[in-house]
mmCIF file of the protein (N, C-alpha, C, O) and its ligand, coordinates in Angstrom:
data_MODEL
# 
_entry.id   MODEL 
# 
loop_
_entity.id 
_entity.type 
_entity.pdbx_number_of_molecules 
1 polymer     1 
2 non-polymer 1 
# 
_entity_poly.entity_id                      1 
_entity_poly.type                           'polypeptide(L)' 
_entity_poly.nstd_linkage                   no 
_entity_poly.nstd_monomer                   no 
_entity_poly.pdbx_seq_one_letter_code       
;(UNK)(UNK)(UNK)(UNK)(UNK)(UNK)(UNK)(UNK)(UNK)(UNK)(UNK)(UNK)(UNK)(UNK)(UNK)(UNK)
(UNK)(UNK)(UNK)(UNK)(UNK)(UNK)(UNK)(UNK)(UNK)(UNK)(UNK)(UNK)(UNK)(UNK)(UNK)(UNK)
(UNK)(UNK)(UNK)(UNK)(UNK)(UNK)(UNK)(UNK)(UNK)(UNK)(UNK)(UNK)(UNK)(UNK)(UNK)(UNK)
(UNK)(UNK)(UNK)(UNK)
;
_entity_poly.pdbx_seq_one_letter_code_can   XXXXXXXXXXXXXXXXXXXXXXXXXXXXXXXXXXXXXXXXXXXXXXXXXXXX 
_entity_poly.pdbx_strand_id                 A 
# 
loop_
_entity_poly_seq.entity_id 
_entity_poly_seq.num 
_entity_poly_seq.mon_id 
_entity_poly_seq.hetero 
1 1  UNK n 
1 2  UNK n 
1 3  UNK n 
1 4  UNK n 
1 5  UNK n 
1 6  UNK n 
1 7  UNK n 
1 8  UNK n 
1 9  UNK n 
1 10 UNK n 
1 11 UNK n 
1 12 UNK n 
1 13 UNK n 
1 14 UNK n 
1 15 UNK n 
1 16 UNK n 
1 17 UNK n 
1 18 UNK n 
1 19 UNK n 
1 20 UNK n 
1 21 UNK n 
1 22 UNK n 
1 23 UNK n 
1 24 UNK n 
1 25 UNK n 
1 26 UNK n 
1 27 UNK n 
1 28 UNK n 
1 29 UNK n 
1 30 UNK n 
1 31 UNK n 
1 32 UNK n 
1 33 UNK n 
1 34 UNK n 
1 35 UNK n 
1 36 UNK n 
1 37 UNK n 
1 38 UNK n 
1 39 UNK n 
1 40 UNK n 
1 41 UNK n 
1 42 UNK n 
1 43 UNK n 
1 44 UNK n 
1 45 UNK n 
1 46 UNK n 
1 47 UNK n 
1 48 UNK n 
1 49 UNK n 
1 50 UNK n 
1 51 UNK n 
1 52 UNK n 
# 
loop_
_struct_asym.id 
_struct_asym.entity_id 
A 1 
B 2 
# 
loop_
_chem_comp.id 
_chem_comp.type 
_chem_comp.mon_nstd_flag 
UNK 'L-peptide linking' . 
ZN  non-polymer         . 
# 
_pdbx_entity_nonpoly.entity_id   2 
_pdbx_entity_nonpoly.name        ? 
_pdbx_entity_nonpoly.comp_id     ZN 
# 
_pdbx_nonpoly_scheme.asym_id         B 
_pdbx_nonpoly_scheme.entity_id       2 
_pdbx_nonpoly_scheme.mon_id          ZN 
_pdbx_nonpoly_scheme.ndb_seq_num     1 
_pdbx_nonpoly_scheme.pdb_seq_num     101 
_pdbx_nonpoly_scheme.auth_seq_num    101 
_pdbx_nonpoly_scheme.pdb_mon_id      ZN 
_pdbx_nonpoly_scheme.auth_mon_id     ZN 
_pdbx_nonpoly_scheme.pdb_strand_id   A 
_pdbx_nonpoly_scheme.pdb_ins_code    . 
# 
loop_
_atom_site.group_PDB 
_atom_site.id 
_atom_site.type_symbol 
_atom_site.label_atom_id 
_atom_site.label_alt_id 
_atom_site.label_comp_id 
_atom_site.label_asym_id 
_atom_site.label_entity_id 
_atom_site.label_seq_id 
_atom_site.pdbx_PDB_ins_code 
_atom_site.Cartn_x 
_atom_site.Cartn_y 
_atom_site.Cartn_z 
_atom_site.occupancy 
_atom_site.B_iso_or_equiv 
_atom_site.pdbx_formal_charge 
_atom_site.auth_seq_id 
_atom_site.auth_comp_id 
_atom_site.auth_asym_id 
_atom_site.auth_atom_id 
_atom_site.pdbx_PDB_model_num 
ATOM   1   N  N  . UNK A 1 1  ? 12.226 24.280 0.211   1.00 0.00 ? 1   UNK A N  1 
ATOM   2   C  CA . UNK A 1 1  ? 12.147 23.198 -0.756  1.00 0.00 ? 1   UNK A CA 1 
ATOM   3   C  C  . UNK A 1 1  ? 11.664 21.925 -0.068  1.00 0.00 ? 1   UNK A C  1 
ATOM   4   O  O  . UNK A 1 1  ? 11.802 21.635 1.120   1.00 0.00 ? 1   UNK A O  1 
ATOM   5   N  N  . UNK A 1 2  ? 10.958 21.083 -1.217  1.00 0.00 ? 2   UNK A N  1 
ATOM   6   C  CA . UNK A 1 2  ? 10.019 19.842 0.147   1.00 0.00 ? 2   UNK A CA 1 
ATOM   7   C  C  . UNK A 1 2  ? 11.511 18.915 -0.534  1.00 0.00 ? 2   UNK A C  1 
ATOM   8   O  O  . UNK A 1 2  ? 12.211 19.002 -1.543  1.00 0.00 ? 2   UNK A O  1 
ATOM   9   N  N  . UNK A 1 3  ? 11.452 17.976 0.780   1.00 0.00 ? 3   UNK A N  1 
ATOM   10  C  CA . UNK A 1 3  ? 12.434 17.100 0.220   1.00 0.00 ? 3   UNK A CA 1 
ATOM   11  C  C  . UNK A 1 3  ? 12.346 15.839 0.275   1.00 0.00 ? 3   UNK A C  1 
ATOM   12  O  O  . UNK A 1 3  ? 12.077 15.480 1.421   1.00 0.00 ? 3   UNK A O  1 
ATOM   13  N  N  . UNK A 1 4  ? 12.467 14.876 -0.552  1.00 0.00 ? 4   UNK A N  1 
ATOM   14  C  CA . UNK A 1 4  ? 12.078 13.668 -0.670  1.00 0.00 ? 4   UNK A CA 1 
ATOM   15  C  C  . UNK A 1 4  ? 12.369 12.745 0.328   1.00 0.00 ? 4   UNK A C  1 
ATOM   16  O  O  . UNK A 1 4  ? 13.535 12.351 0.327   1.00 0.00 ? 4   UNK A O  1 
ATOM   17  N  N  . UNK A 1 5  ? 11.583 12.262 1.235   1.00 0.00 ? 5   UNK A N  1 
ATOM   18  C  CA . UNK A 1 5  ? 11.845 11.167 1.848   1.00 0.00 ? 5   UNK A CA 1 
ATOM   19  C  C  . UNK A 1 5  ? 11.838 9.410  1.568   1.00 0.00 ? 5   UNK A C  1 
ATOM   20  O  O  . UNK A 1 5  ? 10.816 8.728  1.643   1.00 0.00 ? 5   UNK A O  1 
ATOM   21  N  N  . UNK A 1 6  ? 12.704 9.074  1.357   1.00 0.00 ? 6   UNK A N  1 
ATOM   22  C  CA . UNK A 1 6  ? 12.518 7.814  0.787   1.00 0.00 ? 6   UNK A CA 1 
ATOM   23  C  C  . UNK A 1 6  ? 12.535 6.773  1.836   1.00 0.00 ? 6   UNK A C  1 
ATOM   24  O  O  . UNK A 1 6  ? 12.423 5.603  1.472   1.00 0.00 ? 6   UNK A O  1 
ATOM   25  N  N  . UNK A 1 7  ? 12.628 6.975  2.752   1.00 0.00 ? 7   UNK A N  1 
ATOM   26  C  CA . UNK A 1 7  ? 12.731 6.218  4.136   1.00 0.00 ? 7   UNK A CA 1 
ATOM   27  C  C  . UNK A 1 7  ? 11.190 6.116  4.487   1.00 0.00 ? 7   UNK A C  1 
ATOM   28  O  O  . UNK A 1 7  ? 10.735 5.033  4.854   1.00 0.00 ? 7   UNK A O  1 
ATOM   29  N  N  . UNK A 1 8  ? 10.374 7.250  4.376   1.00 0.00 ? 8   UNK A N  1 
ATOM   30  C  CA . UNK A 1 8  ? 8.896  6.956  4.234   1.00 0.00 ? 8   UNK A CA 1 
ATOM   31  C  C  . UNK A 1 8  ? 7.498  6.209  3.465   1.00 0.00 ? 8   UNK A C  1 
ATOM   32  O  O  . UNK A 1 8  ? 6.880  6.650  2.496   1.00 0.00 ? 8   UNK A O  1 
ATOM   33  N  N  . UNK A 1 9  ? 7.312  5.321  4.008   1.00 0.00 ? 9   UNK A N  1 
ATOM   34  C  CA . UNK A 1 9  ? 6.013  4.644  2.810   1.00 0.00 ? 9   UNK A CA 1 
ATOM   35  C  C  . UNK A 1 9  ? 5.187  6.151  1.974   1.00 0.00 ? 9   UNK A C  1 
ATOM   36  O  O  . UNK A 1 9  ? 4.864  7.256  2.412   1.00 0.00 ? 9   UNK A O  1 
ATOM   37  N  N  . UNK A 1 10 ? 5.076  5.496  0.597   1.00 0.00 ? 10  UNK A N  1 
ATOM   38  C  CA . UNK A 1 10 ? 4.320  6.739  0.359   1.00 0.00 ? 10  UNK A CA 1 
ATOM   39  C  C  . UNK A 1 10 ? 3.252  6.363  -0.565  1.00 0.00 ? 10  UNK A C  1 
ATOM   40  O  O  . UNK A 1 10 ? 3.544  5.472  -1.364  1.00 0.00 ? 10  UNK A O  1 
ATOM   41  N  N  . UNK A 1 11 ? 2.134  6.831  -0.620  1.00 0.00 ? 11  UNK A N  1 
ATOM   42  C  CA . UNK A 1 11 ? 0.709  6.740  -1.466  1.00 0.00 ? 11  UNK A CA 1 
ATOM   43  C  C  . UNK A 1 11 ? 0.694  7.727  -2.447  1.00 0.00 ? 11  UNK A C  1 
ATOM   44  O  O  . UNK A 1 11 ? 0.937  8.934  -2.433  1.00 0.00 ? 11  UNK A O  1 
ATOM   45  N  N  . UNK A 1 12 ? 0.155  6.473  -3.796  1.00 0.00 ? 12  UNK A N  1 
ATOM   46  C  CA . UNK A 1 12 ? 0.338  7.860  -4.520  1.00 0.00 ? 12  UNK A CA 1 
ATOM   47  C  C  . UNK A 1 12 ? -1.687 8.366  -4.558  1.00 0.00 ? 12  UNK A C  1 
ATOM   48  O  O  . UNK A 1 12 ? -2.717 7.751  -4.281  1.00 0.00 ? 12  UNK A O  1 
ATOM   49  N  N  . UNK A 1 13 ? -1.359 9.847  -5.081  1.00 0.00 ? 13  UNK A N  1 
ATOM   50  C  CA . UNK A 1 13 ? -2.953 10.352 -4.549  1.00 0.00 ? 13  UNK A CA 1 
ATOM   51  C  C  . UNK A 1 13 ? -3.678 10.281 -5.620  1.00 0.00 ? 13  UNK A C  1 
ATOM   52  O  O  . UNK A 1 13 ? -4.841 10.685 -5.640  1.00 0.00 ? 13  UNK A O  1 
ATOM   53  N  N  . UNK A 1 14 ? -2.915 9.617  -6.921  1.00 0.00 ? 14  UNK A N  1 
ATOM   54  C  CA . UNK A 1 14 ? -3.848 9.223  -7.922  1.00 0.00 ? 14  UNK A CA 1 
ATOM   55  C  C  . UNK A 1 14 ? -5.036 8.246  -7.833  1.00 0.00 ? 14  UNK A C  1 
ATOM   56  O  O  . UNK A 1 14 ? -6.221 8.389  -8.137  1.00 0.00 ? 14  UNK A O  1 
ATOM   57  N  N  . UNK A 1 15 ? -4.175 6.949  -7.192  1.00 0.00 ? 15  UNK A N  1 
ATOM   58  C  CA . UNK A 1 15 ? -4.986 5.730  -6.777  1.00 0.00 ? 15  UNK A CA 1 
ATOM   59  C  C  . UNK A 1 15 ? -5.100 5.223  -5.798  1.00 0.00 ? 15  UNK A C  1 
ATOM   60  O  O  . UNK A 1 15 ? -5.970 4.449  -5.398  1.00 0.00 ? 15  UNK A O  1 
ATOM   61  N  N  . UNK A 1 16 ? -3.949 5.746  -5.180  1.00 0.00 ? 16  UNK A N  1 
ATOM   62  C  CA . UNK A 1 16 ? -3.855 5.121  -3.683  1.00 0.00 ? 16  UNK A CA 1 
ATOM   63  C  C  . UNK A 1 16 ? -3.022 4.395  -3.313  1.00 0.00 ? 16  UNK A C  1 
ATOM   64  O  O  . UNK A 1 16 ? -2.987 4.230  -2.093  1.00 0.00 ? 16  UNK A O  1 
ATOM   65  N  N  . UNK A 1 17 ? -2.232 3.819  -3.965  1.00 0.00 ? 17  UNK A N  1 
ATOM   66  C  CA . UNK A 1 17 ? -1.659 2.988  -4.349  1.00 0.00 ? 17  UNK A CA 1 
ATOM   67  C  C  . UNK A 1 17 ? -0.476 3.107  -3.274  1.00 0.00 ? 17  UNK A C  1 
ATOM   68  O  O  . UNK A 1 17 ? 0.372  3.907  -3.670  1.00 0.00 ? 17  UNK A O  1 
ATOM   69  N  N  . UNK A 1 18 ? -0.231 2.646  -2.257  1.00 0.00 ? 18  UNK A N  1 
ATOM   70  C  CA . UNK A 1 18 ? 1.109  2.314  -1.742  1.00 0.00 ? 18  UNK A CA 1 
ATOM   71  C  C  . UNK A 1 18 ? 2.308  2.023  -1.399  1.00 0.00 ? 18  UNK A C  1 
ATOM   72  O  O  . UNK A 1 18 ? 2.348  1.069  -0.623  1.00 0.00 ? 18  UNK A O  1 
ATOM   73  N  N  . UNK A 1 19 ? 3.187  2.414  -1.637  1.00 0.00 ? 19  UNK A N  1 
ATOM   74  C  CA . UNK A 1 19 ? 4.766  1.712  -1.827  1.00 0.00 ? 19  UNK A CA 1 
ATOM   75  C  C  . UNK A 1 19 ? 5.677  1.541  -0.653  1.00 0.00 ? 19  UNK A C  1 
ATOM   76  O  O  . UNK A 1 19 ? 6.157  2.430  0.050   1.00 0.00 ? 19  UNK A O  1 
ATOM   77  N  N  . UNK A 1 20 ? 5.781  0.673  -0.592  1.00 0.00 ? 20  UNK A N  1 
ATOM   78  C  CA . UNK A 1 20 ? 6.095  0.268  1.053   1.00 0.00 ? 20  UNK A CA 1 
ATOM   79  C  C  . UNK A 1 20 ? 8.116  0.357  0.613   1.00 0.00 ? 20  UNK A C  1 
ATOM   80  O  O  . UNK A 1 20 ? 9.065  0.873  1.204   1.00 0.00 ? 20  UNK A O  1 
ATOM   81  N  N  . UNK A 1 21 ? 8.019  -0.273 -0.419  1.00 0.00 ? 21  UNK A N  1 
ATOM   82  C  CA . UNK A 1 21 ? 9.953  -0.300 -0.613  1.00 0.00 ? 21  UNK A CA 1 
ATOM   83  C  C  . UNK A 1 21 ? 10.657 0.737  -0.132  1.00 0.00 ? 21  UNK A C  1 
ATOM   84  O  O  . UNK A 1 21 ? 11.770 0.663  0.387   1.00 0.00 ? 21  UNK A O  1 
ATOM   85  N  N  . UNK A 1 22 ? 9.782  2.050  -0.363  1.00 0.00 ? 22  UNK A N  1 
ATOM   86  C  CA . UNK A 1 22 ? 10.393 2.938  -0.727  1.00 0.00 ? 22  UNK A CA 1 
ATOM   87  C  C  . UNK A 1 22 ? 11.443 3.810  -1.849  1.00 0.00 ? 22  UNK A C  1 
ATOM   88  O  O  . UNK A 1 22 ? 12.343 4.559  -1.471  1.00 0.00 ? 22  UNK A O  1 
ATOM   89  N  N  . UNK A 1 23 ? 11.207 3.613  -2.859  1.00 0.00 ? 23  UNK A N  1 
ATOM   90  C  CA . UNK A 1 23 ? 12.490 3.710  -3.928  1.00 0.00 ? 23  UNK A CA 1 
ATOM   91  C  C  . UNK A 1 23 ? 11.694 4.795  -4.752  1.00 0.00 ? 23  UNK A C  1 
ATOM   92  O  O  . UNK A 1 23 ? 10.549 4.649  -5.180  1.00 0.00 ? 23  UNK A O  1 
ATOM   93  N  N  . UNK A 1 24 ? 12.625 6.090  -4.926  1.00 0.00 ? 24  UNK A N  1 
ATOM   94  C  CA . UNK A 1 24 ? 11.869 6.796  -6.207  1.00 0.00 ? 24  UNK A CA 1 
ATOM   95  C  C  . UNK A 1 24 ? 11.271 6.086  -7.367  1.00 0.00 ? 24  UNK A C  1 
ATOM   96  O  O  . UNK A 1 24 ? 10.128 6.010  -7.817  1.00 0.00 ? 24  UNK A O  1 
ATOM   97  N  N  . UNK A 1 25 ? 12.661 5.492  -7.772  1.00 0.00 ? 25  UNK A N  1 
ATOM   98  C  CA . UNK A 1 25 ? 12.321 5.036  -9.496  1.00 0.00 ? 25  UNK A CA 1 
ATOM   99  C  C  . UNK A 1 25 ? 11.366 3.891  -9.529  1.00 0.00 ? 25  UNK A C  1 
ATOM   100 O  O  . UNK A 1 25 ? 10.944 3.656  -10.662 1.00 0.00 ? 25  UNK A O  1 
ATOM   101 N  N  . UNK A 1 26 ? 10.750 2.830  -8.233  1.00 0.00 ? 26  UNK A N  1 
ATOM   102 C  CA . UNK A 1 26 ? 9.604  2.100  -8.180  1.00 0.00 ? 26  UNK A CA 1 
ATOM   103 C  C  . UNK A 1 26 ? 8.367  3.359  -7.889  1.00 0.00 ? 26  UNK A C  1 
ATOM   104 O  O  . UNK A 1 26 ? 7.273  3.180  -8.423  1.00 0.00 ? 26  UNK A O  1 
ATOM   105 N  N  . UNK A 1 27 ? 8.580  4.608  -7.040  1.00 0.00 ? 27  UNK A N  1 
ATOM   106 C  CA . UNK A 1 27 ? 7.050  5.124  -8.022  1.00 0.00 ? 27  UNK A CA 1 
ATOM   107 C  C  . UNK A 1 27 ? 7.103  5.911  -8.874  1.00 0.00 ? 27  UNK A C  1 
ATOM   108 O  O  . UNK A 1 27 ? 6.115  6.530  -9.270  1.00 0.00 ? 27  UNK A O  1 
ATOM   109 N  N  . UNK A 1 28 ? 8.280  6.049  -9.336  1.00 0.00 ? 28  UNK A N  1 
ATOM   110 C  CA . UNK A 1 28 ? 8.641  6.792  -10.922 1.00 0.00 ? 28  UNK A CA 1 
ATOM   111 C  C  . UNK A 1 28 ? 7.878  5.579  -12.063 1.00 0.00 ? 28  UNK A C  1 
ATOM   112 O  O  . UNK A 1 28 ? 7.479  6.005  -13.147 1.00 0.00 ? 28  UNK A O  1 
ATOM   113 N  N  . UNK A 1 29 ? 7.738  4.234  -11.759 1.00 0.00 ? 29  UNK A N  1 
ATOM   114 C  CA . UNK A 1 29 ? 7.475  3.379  -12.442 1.00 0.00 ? 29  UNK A CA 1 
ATOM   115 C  C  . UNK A 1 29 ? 6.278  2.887  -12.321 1.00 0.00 ? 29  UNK A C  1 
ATOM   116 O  O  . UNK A 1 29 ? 5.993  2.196  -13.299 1.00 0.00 ? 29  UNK A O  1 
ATOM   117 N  N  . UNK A 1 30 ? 5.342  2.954  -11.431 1.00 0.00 ? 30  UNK A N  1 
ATOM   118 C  CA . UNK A 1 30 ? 4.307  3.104  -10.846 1.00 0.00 ? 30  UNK A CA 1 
ATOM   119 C  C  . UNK A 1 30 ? 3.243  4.334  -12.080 1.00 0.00 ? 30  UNK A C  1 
ATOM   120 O  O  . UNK A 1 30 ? 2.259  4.114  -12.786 1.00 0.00 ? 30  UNK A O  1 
ATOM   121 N  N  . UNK A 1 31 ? 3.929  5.370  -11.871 1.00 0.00 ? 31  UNK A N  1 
ATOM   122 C  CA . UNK A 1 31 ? 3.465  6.570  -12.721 1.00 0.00 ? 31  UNK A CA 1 
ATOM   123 C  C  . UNK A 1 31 ? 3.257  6.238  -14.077 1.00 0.00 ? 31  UNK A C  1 
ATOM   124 O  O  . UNK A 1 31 ? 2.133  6.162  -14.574 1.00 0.00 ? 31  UNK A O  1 
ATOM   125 N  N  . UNK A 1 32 ? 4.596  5.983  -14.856 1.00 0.00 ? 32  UNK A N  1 
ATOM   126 C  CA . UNK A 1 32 ? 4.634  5.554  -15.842 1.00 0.00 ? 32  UNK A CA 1 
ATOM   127 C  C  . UNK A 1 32 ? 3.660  4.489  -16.682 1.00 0.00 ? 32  UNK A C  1 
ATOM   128 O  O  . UNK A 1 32 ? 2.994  4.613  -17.709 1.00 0.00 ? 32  UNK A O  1 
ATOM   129 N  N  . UNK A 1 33 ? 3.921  3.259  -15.651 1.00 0.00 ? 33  UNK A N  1 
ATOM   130 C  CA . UNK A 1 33 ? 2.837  2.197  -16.433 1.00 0.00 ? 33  UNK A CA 1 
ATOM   131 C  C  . UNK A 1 33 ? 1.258  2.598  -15.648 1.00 0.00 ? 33  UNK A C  1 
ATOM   132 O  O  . UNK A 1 33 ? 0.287  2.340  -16.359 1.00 0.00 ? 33  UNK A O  1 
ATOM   133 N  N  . UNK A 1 34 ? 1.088  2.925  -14.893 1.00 0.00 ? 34  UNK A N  1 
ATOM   134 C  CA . UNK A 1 34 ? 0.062  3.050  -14.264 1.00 0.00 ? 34  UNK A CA 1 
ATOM   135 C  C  . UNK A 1 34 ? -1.112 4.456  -15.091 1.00 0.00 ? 34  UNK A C  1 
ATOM   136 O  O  . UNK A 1 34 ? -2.154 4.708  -15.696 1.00 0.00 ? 34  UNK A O  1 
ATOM   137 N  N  . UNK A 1 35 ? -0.276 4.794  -14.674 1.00 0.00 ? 35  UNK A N  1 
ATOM   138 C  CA . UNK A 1 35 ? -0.781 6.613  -15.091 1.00 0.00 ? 35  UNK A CA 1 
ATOM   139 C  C  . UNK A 1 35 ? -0.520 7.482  -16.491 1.00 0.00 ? 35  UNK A C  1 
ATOM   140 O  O  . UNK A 1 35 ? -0.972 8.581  -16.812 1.00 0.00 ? 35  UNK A O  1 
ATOM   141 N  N  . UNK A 1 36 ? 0.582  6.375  -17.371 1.00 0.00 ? 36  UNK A N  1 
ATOM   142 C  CA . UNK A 1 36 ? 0.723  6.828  -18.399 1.00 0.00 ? 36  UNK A CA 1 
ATOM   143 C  C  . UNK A 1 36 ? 1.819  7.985  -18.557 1.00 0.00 ? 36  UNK A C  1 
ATOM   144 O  O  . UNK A 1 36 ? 2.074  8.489  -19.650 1.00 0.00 ? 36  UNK A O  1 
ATOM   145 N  N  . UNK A 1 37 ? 2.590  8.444  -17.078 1.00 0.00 ? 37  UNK A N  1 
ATOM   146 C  CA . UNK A 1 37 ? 3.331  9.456  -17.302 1.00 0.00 ? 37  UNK A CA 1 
ATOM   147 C  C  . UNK A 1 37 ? 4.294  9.186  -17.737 1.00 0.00 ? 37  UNK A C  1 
ATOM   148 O  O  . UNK A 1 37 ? 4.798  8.063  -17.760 1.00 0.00 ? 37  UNK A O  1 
ATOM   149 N  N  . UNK A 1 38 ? 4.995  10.804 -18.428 1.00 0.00 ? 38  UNK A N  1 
ATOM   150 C  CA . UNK A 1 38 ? 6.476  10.181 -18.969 1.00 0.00 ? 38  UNK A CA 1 
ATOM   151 C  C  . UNK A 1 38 ? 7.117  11.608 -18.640 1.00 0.00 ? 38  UNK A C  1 
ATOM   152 O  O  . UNK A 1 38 ? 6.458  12.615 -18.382 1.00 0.00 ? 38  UNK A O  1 
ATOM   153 N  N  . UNK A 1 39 ? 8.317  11.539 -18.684 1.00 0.00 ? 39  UNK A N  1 
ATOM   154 C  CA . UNK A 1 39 ? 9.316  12.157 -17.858 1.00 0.00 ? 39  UNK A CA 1 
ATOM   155 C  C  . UNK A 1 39 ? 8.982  12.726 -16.858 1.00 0.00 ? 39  UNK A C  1 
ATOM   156 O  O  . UNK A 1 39 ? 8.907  13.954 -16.819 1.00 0.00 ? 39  UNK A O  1 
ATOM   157 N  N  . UNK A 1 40 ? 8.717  11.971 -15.860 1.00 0.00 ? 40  UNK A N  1 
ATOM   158 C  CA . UNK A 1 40 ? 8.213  12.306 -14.614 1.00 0.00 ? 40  UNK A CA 1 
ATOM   159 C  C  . UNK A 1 40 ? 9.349  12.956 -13.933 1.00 0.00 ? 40  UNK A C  1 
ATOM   160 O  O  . UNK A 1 40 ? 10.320 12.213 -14.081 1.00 0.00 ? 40  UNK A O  1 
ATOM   161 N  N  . UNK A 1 41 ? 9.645  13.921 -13.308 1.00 0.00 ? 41  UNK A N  1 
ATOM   162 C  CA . UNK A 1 41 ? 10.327 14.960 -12.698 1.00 0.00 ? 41  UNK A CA 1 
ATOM   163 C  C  . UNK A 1 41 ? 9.922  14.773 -10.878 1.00 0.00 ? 41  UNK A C  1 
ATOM   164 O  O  . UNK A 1 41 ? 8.959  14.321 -10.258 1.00 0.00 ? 41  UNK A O  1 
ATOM   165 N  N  . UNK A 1 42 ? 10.989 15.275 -10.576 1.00 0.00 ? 42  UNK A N  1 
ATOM   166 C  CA . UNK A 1 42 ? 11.206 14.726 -9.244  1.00 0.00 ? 42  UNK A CA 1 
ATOM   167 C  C  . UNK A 1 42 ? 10.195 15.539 -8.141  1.00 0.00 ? 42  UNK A C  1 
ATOM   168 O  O  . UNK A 1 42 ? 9.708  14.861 -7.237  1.00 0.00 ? 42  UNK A O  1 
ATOM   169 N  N  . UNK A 1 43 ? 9.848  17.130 -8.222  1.00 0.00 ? 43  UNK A N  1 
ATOM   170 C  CA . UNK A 1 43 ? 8.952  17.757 -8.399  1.00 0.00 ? 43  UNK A CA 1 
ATOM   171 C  C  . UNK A 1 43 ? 7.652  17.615 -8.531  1.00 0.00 ? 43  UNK A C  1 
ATOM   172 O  O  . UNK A 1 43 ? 6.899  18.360 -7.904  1.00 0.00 ? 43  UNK A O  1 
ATOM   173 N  N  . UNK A 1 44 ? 7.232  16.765 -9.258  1.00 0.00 ? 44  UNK A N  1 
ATOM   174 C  CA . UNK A 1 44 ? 6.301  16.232 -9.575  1.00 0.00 ? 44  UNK A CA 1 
ATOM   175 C  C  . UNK A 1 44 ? 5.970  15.012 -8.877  1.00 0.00 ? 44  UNK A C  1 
ATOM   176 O  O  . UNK A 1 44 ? 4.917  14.775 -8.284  1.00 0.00 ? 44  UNK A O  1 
ATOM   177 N  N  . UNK A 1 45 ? 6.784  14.406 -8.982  1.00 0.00 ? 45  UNK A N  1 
ATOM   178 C  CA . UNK A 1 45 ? 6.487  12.946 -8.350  1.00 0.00 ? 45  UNK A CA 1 
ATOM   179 C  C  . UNK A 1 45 ? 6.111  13.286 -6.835  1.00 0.00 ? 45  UNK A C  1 
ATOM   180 O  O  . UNK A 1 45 ? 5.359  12.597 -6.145  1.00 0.00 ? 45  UNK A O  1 
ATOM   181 N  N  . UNK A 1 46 ? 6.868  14.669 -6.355  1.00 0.00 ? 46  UNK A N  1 
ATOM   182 C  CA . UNK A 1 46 ? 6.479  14.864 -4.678  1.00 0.00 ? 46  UNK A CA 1 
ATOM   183 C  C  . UNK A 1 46 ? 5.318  15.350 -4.663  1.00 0.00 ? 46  UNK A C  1 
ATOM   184 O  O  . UNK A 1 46 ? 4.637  15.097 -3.670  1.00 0.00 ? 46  UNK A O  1 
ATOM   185 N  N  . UNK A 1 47 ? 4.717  16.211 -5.771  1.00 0.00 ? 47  UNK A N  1 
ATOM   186 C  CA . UNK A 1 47 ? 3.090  16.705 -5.368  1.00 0.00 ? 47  UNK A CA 1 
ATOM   187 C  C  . UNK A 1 47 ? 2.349  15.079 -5.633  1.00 0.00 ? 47  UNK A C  1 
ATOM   188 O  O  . UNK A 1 47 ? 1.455  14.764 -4.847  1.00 0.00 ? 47  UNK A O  1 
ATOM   189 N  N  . UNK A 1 48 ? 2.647  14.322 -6.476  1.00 0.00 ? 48  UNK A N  1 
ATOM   190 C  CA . UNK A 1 48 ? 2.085  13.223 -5.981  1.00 0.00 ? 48  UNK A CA 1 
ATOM   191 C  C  . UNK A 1 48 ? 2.135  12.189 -5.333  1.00 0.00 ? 48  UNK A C  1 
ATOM   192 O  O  . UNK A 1 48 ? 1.663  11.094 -5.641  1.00 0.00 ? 48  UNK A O  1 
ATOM   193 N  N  . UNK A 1 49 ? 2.849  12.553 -4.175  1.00 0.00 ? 49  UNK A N  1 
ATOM   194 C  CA . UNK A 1 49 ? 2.793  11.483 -3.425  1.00 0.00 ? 49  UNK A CA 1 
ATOM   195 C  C  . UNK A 1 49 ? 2.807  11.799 -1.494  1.00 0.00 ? 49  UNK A C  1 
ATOM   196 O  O  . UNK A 1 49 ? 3.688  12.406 -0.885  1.00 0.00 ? 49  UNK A O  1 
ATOM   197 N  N  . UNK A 1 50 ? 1.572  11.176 -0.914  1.00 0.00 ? 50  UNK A N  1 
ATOM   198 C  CA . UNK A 1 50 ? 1.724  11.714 -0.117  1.00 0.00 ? 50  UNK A CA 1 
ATOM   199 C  C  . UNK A 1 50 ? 2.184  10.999 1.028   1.00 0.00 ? 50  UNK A C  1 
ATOM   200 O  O  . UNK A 1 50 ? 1.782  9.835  1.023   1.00 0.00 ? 50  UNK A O  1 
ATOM   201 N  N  . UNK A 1 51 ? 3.029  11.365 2.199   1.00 0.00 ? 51  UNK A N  1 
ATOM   202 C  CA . UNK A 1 51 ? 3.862  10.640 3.185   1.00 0.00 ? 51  UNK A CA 1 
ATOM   203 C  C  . UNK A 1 51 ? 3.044  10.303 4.137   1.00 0.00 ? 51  UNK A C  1 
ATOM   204 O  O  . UNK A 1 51 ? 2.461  11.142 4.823   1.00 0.00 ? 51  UNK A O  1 
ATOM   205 N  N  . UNK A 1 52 ? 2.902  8.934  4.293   1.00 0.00 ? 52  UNK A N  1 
ATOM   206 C  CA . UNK A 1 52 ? 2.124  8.227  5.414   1.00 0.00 ? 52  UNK A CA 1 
ATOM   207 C  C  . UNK A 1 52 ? 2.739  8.353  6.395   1.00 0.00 ? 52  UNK A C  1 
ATOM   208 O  O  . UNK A 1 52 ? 2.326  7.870  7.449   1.00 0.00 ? 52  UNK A O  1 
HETATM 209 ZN ZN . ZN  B 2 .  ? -1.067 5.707  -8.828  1.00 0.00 2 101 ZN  A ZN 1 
# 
């Protein structure tokens, strides 16, 4: 199982987009207004995002 690192900056591979905080629910929110997603799943959020 991949497991979420939140201690890691992560990009998302839609845009590129960077998140330095680190916090799921800031790129759970990212997704949302950005990308239009909705019930973004945790699963999901890891194929998009990749660990710098
Ligand atoms: Zn994005």
């Amino acid at each position: 199982m991949d497991v979420y690192d939140a201690k890691q900056p992560q990009t998302c591979l839609i845009c590129g987009f960077t998140i330095d905080h680190n916090k799921q629910g800031r790129f759970t929110s990212h997704l949302k207004n950005e990308h239009n997603f909705t019930n973004v799943k945790k699963r999901i959020i890891n194929a998009l995002l990749a660990t710098t």
